[in-house]
C-alpha positions in Angstrom: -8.2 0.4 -11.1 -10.0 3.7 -11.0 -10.5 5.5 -14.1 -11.4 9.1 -14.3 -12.8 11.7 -16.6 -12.8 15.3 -16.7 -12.0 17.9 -13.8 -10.5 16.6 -10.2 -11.4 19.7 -8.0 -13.0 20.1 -4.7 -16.3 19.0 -5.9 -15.8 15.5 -7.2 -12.8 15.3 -4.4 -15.5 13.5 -2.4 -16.4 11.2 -5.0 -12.7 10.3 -5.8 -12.4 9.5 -2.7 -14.9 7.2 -2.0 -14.3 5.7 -5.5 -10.2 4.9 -4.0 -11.7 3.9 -0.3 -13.5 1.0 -2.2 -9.9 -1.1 -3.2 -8.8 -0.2 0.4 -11.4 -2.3 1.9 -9.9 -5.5 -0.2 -6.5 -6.9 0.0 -5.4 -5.3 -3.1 -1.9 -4.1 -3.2 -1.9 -1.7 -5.5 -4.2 0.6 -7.2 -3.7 2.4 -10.3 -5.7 5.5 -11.0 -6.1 6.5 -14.6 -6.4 10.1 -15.3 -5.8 9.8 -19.2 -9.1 11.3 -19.5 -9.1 13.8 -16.7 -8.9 17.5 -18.3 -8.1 19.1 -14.3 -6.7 18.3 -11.2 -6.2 20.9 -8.5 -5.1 20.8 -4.7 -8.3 18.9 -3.5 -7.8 16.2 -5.6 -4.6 16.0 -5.3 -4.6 15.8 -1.1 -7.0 12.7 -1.6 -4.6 11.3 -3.7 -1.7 11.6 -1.3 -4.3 10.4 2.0 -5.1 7.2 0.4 -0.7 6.8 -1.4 -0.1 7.4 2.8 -2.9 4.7 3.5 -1.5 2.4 0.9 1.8 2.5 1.8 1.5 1.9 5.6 -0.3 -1.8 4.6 2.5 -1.9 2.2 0.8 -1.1 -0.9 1.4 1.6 -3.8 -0.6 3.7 -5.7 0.0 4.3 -9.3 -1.0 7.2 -11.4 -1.8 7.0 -14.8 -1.5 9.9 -16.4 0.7 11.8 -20.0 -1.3 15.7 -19.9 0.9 17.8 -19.1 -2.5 20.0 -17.7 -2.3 16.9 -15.1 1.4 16.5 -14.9 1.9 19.7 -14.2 0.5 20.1 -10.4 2.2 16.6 -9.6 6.1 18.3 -10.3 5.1 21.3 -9.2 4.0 20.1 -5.6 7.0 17.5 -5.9 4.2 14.5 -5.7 5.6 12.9 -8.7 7.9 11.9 -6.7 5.7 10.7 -4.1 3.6 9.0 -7.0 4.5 6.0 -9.5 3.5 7.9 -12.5 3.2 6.2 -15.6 2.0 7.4 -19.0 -0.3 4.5 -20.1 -2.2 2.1 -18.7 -0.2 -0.8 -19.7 2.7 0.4 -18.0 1.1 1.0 -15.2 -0.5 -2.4 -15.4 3.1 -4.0 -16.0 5.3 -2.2 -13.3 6.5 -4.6 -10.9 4.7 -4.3 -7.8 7.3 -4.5 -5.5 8.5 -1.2 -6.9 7.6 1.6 -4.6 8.6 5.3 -5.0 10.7 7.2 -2.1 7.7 8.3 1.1 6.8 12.1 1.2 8.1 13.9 3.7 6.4 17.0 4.7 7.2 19.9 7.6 
């Protein structure tokens, strides 16, 4: 699990993504990313999201967002990633989603 706290945008993009890459290098299946406590997510943040969802799910694994804002809802449906995206609004249901349950793939132009 990777928890985060206040704003996603291009300057902690890089750290978000080396904080995700760290799970990849294991054999974990799924990880969940908790952004209860992040206050702002914008297009940066959300394309490392969606790179590492893409990495996941070619090994056959899933990444789950945590998150109930609606500041950090909000970008997910309008970009259409919550459908892309298991998003749940609390950590435990994120924790007790069956794993084998994987949303539809993103399909861009």
């Amino acid at each position: 699990m990777v928890a985060v706290a206040g704003e996603l945008d291009l300057h902690s993009a890089g750290r978000l993504r080396s904080a995700l890459e760290l799970p990849l290098r294991g054999s974990c299946s799924r990880i969940i990313v908790d952004l209860v406590s992040a206050s702002f997510i914008d297009s940066s943040a959300l394309g490392v999201l969606t790179a590492i969802q893409r990495t996941m799910r070619a090994a056959g694994g899933e990444v789950v967002v945590v998150a109930n804002d609606p500041r950090i809802l909000r970008p997910f449906r309008v970009t259409g990633l919550d459908g892309f995206f298991q998003i749940r609004p609390s950590l435990l249901e994120a924790i007790d989603e069956p794993e084998q349950s994987v949303a539809p793939p993103l399909h861009t132009a």
